[in-house]
C-alpha angles and dihedrals in degrees: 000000000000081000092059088036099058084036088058099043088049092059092044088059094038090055087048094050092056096043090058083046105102106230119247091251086053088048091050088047095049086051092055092050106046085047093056084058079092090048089103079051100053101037087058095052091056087048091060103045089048083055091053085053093051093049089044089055091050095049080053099049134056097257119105101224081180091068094032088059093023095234119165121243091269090064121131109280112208082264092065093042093046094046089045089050088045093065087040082059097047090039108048097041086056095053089052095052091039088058095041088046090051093043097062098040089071090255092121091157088058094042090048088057098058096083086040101060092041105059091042091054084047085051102053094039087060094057101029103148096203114089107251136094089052099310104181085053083050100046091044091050095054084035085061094046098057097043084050083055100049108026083193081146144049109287118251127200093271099046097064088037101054096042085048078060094043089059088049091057095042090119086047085061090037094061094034086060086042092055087040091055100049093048084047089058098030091248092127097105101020148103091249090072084084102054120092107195085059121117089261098027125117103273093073128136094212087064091075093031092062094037088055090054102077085053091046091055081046096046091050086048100058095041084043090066096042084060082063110033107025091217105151084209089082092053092055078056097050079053091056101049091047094062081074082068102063087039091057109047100029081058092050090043087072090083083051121047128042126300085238097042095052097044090047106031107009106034097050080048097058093040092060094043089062089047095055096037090052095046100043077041095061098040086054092056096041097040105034116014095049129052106214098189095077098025113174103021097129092071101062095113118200098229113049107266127165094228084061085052087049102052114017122096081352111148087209090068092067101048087049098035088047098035100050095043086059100043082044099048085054100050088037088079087060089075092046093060113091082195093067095044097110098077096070098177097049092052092046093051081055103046087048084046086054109051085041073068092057104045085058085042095056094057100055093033082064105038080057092048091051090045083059091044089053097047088054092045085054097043097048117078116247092240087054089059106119115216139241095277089048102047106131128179107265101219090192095058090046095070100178 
């Protein structure tokens, strides 16, 4: 009898043991997640080098990107924004090996520290007061931000631009807020990375709250230059910018309200508020952001290339460039819904796949913007021309 008894409590514990045990698929699953810690990283990295590109192509084309964003002749060339993208691309794959190496080597504190340290040295790079590592780009690109969080001023060129590119990378804040939350609580390399109804799960609030923000700097933007211009156009844009709102927090009202309340009222609501917010999305960036009558312009380079021979005048620009911002503005709601987060990969491929949109969007949004500047230039007498000293941003010739 104390033999089966002992036979009997061995298996008990061996069936709880294994119970307590995380599956290999769960084990798979916690990986990719905490790899994806460096998806802020990573996304930021593409977002440099496709800038690189872009700078590269207006070097290349006739268009003069310096007046468009009124930089000054000691701006970034594509060089400096390739060689700056190229450490990004040696730094931020060895933390990531460094942390996956020290994971599964048993040194979770360690482990736990790699994000850490990155995100705090990108941090003081940024703001580094000394004046090395391209100190005017860096003051002008935290002179921008602020002026995108607190549109106390007429909007310029670069403010609007930059703060278009800031919505496209909402997922990219949202998860950023997500890894700072969990280094701030010490759930980096933990179990309660899982749990949703932890203080940094799933089931936040902060999570909608962070994705909204992007449109909000948009939306004061826009009311911000009817104040000084009085165009009605740039209140049809707020208008645009404020159907993210609906498609953000109805998705995140689904971990709050009842699981009949949300398939019969909440969920048909968000639906059609994607719905709305893709389509009005899409006739905004066809009808207003691009300038159709002279596609492709941009890519009349002033030396022969073969890239120029490829894209520009080509018929088959305007069926990608116009299909796939269409397919892509669709599936781009997807990321902005808390109540899809789960499916990590899928939302990362579609947050890559965004800002993938909005590197074919730049071109043609400033090779519009210069056809306005040169329009203006045309139109103005040339003993009206202000000079360099004079030069003020023209809030009419900056439609947003």
């Amino acid at each position: 009898m104390v033999l089966g008894d002992m036979k009997g409590t061995t298996n008990s514990l061996t069936h709880t043991a294994a119970a307590m045990m995380p599956s290999s698929i769960f084990i798979w699953r916690f990986q990719v997640t905490l790899f994806l810690v460096w998806g802020f990283s990573c996304c930021k990295t593409m977002m440099v080098w496709l800038w690189g590109v872009c700078l590269w192509v207006f070097s290349q084309s006739t268009i003069s990107y310096v007046k468009i964003f009124d930089i000054d002749q000691n701006h970034l060339t594509h060089r400096e924004i390739w060689k700056c993208s190229t450490w990004l691309t040696i730094i931020v794959p060895t933390s990531m090996t460094a942390y996956l190496y020290l994971y599964s080597h048993g040194e979770v504190s360690l482990a736990a520290s790699q994000p850490v340290i990155l995100y705090i040295a990108f941090a003081l790079v940024l703001v580094f007061p000394f004046d090395i590592f391209y100190l005017s780009s860096r003051y002008f690109f935290l002179k921008t931000l602020w002026r995108i969080a607190f549109p106390l001023q007429p909007i310029s060129f670069p403010d609007f631009f930059l703060a278009d590119i800031l919505t496209s990378m909402a997922k990219v804040f949202s998860d950023l807020e997500r890894s700072a939350c969990r280094m701030l609580h010490n759930q980096v390399a933990t179990i309660a990375w899982f749990e949703a109804d932890s203080i940094c799960g799933s089931h936040s609030v902060a999570i909608p709250l962070v994705l909204v923000i992007p449109y909000i700097w948009r939306l004061m933007q826009c009311l911000r230059q009817y104040k000084d211009t009085k165009e009605k156009t740039t209140l049809f844009n707020a208008l645009k910018y404020s159907t993210a709102v609906p498609v953000i927090f109805l998705s995140a009202l689904k971990y709050h309200v009842l699981p009949d309340r949300w398939t019969y009222v909440y969920h048909p609501l968000w639906l059609i508020s994607s719905f709305v917010n893709s389509l009005y999305s899409f006739y905004w960036d066809v009808t207003r952001d691009w300038d159709l009558s002279v596609f492709t312009r941009i890519f009349k380079f002033n030396k022969p290339s073969w890239w120029s021979d490829l894209l520009y005048g080509q018929n088959w620009v305007y069926y990608w460039v116009i299909g796939s911002n269409l397919i892509l503005r669709c599936t781009w709601t997807y990321k902005l819904s808390a109540h899809l987060r789960h499916n990590y990969l899928t939302v990362f491929t579609i947050t890559t796949l965004e800002m993938l949109r909005r590197f074919q969007w730049i071109f043609f949004r400033v090779e519009n913007e210069w056809n306005k500047i040169s329009k203006s230039s045309i139109q103005l007498p040339m003993t009206d021309m202000p000079n360099e000293d004079e030069k003020l941003v023209d809030l009419s010739d900056h439609t947003v």
